[in-house]
N, C-alpha and C positions, 0 to 999 in steps of 0.2 A: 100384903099382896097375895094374889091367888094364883100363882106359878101356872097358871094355863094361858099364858101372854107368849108370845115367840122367843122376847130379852126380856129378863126383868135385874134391875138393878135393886137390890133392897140393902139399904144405910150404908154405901159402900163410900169410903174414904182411900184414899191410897196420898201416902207421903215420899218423899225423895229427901237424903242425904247427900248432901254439896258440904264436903269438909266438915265444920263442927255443926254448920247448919241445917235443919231439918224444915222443907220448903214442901206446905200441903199444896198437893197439884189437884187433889178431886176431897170434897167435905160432904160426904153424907150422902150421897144422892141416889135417889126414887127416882126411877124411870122404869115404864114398862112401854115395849113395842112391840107394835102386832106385825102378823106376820105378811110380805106383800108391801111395806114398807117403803116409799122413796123420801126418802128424812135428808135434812143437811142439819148439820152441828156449827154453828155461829157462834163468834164472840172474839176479842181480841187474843193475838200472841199471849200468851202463856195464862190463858185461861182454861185449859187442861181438855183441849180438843182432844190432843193426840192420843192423851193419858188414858182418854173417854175410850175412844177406839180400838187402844191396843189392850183393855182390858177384854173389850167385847170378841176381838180376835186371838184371845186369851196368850195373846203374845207377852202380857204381866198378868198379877195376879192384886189383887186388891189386897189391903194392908188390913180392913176391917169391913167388916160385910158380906151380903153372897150373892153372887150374880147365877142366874139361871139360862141355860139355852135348849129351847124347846122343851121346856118341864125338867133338864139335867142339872143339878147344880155342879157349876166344874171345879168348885172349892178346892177339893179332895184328889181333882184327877194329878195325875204324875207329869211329867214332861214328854214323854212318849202319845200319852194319852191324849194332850192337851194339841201336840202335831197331828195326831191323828183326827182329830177331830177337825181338824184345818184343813186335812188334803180333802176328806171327805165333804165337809159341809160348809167350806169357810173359803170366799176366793178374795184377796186381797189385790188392790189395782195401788202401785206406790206409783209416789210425787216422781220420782226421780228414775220408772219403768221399770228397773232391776232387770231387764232382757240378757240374756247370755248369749255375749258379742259372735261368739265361733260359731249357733247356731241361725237359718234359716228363720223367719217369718214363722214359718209351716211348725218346723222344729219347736221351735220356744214353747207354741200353743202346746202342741201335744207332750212335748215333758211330762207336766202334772199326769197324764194320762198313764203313760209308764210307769208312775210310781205305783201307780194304782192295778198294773198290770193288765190293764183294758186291752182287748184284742183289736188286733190291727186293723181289721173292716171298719169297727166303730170306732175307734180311734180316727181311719180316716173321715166316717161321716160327721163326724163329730166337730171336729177342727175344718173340714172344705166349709161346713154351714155356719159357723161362727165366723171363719174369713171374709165370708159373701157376707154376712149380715152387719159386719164394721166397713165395709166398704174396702176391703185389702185383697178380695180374689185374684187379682192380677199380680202380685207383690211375693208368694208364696216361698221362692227361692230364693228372696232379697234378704242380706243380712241387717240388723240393727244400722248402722250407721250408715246405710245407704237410702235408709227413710227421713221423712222429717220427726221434728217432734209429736205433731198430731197422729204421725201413720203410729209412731212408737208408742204414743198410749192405747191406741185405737189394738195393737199388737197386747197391750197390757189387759187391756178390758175381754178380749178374747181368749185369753191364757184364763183370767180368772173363773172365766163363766163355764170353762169348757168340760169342768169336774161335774157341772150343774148342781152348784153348791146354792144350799139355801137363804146364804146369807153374804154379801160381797160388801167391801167394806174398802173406800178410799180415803186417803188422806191429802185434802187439797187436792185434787187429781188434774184440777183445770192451772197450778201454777206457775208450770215452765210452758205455758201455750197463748197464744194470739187472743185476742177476745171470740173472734169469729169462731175460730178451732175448739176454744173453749165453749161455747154453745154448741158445736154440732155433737162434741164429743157427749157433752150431757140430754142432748136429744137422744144418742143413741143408746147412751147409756136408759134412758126412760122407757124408750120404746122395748129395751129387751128384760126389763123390768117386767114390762105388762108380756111381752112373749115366752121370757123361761119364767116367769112367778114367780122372781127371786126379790129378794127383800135388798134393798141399797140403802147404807147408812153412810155419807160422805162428809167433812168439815172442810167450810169455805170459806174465803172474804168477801167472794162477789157475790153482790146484792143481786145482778142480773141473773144469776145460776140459781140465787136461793128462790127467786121468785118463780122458777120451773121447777119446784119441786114440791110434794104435796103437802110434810111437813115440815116443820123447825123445832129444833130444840136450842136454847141460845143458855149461854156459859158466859160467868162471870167470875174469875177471882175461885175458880175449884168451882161453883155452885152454879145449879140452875137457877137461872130468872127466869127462862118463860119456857113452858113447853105447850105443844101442839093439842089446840081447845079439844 
């Protein structure tokens, strides 16, 4: 592979330990993605979506192989290094929102921003225009639980984006939502795709979602069967 691809995966395997047993979740796999990317990751339960994803969010580290981000290989980097590389360049959207109930709408988005110690002007512009572009302007004071599920991803997708990280990464993101909510949400996640030129890599079941998206990579049993001609 020629490390000037956005991800590249080269021969990376990763195994898990259940007891005495040792259960391969990824075998080997070559993958490289460009960057601007709106990808979904198909294939059944425990075909190593997630495995897929938390390597690339360098939330695990593969057991053999080396994956590269943006020509960096993060083999080597530390724990510190590897969170940092997260706040900066890495926005994760979970199944399950992970919102922090005590704060605000407004609040949750801008978080990640204070980590990063963004000044307050841009911090405000920065979250008023990601509120408006998920359809939540009005909502700003309302806590988590007084939204539905779709405003709370909608709340998710705008936390993630709001660092303007290069690369956003879901896992199932449409599973605790309606069919309908689940297509608006990945309309809009498309369309901010094409407006901040961030690269989205998400793993789904619905066939309706994969077919809004530009590529596929499909998983079987740890290993690619098919990926994007």
């Amino acid at each position: 592979m020629s490390h000037n691809h956005f991800i590249e995966f080269c021969n990376v395997s990763k195994d898990y330990q259940l007891g005495d047993v040792i259960v391969p979740a990824l075998k080997n796999i070559n993958l490289a993605i460009k960057k601007g990317a709106f990808m979904s990751i198909v294939g059944p339960s425990g075909s190593g979506k997630t495995t897929l994803l938390n390597l690339m969010a360098g939330l695990d580290v593969p057991g053999k192989g080396e994956i590269f981000f943006n020509g960096l290989s993060i083999k080597n980097l530390s724990r510190s290094q590897l969170a940092n590389l997260r706040l900066k360049s890495i926005g994760i959207i979970f199944q399950s929102f992970n919102l922090i109930p005590v704060l605000t709408v407004y609040e949750n988005v801008e978080y990640p921003l204070l980590l990063q110690n963004i000044p307050k002007t841009e911090r405000r512009q920065r979250v008023t225009h990601l509120l408006e572009a998920v359809g939540l302007d009005s909502r700003h004071h309302h806590k988590p639980d007084e939204l539905s599920g779709g405003q709370r991803q909608r709340v998710g997708i705008a936390r993630a984006l709001v660092t303007r990280p290069s690369l956003i990464i879901a896992d199932e993101p449409s599973a605790n939502l309606d069919s309908h909510t689940a297509l608006s949400i990945i309309d809009i996640m498309h369309r901010l795709n094409k407006e901040e030129e961030a690269t989205f890599i998400f793993s789904t079941h619905d066939n309706n979602i994969v077919r809004l998206t530009d590529e596929v990579i499909r998983l079987k049993d740890g290993e690619i069967c098919s990926l994007p001609s």
